[in-house]
N, CA, C and O atoms as a printed pandas DataFrame, in Angstrom:
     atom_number atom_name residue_name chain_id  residue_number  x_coord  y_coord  z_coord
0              1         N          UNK        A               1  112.604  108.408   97.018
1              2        CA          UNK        A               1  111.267  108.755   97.578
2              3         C          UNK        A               1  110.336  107.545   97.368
3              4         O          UNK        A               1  109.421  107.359   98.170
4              5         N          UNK        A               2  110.563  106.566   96.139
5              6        CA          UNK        A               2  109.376  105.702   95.861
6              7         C          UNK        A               2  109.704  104.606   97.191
7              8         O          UNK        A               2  108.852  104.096   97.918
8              9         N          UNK        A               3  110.836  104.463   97.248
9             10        CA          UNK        A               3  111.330  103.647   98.333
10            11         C          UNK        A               3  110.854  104.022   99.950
11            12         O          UNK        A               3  111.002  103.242  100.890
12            13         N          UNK        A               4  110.504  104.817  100.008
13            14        CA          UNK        A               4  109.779  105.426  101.381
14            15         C          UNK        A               4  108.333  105.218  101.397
15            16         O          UNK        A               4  107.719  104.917  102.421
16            17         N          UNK        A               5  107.879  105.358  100.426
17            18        CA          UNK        A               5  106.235  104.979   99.912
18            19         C          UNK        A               5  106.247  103.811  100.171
19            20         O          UNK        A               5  105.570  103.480  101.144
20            21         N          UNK        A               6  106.914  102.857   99.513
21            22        CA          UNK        A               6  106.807  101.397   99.436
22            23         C          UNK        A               6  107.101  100.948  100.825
23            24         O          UNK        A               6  106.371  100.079  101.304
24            25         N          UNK        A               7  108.217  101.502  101.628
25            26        CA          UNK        A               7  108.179  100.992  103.141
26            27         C          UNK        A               7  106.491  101.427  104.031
27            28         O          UNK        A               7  105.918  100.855  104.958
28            29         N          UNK        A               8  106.207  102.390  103.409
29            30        CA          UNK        A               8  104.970  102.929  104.622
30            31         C          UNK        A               8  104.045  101.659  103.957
31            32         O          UNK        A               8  103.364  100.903  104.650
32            33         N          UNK        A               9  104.169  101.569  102.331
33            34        CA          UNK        A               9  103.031  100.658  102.341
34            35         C          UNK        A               9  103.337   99.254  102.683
35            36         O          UNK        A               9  102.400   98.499  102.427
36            37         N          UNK        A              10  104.524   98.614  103.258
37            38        CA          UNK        A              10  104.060   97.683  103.636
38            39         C          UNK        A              10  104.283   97.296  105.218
39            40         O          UNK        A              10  104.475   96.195  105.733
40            41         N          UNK        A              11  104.178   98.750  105.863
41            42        CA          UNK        A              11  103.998   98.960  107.416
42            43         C          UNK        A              11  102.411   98.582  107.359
43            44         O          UNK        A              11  102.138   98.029  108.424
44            45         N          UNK        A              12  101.444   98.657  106.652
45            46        CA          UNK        A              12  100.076   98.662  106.453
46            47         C          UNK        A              12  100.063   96.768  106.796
47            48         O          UNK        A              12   99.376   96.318  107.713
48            49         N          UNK        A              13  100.888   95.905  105.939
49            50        CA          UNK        A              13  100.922   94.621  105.749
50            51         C          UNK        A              13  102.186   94.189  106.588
51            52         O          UNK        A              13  102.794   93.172  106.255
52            53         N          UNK        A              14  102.579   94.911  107.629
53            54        CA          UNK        A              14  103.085   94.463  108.734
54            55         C          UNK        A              14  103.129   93.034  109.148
55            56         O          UNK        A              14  104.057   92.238  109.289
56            57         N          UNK        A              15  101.610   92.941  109.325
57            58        CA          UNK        A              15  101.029   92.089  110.231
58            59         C          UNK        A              15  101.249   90.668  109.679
59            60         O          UNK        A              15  101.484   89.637  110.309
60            61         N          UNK        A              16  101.105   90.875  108.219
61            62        CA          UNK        A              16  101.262   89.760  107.030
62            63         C          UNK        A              16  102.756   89.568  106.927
63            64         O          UNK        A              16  103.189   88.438  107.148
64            65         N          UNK        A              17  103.580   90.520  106.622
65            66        CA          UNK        A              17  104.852   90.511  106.729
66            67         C          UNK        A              17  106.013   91.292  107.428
67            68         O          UNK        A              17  106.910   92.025  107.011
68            69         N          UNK        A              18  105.526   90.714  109.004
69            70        CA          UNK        A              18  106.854   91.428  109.957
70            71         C          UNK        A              18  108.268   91.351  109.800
71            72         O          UNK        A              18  108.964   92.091  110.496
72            73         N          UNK        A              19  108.817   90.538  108.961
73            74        CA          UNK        A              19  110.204   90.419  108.922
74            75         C          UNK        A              19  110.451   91.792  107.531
75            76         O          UNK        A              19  111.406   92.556  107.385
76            77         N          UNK        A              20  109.043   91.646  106.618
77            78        CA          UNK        A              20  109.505   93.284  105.759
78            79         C          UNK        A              20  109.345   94.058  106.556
79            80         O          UNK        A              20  110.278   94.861  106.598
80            81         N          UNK        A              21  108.351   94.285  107.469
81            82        CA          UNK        A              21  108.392   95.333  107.915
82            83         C          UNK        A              21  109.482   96.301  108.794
83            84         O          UNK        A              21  109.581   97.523  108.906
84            85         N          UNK        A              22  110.417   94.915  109.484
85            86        CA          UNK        A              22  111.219   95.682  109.930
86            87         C          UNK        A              22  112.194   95.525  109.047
87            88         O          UNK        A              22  113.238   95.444  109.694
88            89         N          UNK        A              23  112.487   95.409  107.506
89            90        CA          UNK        A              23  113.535   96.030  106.737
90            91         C          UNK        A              23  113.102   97.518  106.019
91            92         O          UNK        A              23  113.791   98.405  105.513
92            93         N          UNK        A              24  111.811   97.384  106.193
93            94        CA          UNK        A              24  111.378   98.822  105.385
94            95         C          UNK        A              24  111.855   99.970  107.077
95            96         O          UNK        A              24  112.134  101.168  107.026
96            97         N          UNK        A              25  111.813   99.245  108.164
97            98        CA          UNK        A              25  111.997  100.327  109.047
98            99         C          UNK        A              25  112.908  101.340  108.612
99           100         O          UNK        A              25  112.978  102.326  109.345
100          101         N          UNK        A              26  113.563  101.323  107.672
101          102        CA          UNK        A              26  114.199  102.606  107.559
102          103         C          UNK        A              26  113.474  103.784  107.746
103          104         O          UNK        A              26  114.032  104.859  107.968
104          105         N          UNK        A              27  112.069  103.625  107.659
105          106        CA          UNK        A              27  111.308  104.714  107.268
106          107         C          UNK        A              27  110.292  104.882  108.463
107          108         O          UNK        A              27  109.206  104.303  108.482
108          109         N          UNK        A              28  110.751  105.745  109.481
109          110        CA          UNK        A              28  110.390  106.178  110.354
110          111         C          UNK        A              28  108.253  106.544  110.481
111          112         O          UNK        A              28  107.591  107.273  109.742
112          113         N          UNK        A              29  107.783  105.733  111.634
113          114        CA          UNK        A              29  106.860  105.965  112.250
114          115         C          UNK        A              29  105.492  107.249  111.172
115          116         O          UNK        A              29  104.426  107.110  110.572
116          117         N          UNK        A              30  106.437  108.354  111.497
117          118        CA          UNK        A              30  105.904  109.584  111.182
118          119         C          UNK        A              30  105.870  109.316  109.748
119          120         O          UNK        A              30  105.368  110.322  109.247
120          121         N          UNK        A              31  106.165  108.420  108.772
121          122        CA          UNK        A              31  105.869  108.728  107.257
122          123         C          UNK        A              31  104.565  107.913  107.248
123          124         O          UNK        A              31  103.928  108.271  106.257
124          125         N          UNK        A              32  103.836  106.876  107.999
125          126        CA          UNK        A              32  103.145  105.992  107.927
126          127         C          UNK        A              32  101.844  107.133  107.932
127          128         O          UNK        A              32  101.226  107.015  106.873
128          129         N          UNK        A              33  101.451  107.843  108.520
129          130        CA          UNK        A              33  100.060  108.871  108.641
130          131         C          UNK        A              33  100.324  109.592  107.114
131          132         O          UNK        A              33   99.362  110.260  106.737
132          133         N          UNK        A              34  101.188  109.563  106.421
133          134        CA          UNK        A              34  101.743  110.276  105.437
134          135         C          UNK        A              34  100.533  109.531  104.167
135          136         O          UNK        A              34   99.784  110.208  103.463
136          137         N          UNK        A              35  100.600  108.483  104.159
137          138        CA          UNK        A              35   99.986  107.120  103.667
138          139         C          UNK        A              35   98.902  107.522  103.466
139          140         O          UNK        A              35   98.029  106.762  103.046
């Protein structure tokens, strides 16, 4: 679960880091409003 947190939070820092962001993609769209 902490691992799903940590992907939404760094869907937030996307922008800063797109290459994490698409390794955190495991974690689907819908957990990001979760945030």
């Amino acid at each position: 679960r902490e691992a799903a947190v940590r992907a939404v939070r760094w869907r937030g820092k996307s922008v800063a880091f797109p290459g994490l962001a698409e390794r955190a993609g495991t974690a689907p769209p819908s957990a990001a409003p979760t945030a």
